[in-house]
N, C-alpha and C positions, 0 to 999 in steps of 0.2 A: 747912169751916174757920170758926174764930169769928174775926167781925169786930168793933174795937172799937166801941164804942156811940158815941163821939164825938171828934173831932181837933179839933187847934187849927191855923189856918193860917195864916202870917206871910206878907205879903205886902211888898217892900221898895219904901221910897219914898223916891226921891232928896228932899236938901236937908229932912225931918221924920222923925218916931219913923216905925216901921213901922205899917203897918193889922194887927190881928191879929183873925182871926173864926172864932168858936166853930159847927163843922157833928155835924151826929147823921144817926146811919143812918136811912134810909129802908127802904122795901120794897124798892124798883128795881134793879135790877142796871144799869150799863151796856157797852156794845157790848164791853168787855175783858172783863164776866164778875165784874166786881167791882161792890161797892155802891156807888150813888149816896150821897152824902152833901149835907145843905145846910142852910142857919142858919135865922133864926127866921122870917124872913122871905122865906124861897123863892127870892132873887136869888141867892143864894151858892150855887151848883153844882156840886160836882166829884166825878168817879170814883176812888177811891181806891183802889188795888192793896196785898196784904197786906205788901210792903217801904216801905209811905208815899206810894207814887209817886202825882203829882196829875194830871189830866184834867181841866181844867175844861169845865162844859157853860154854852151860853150858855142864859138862862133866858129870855129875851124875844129882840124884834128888834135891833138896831141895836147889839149888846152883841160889844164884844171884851177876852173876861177875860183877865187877866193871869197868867201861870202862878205861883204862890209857892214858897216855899222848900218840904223836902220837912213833909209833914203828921207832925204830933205827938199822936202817942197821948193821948188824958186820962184817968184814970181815973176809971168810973163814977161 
């Protein structure tokens, strides 16, 4: 299957605008079999399934991600 090259992730945040952060494929697959995906800076983690669906992975210690809304295709 072709995965896209990059999603946008909204993340919702009570009482301000939303976080919204731009991830690209990786090599990785994870544990579901789908591609890891993460932003420019390697903190942002998630497994993303070919319907959108998100998995976040924690990139460090002491880290508990917040799941976001479902991931948004970009076009390359």
């Amino acid at each position: 299957m072709d995965y896209p090259e990059r999603y946008e992730l909204v993340f919702q945040a009570p009482a301000v605008e939303d976080d919204v952060v731009v991830v690209r494929r990786t090599d990785q697959v994870g544990a579901g079999g789908y591609p890891i995906y993460e932003d420019e800076s390697g903190i942002v983690r998630a497994e993303i399934s070919d319907r959108g669906e998100v998995r976040m992975l924690a990139s460090g210690g002491h880290q508990m991600p917040r799941t976001p809304l479902p991931a948004r295709a970009l076009a390359p």
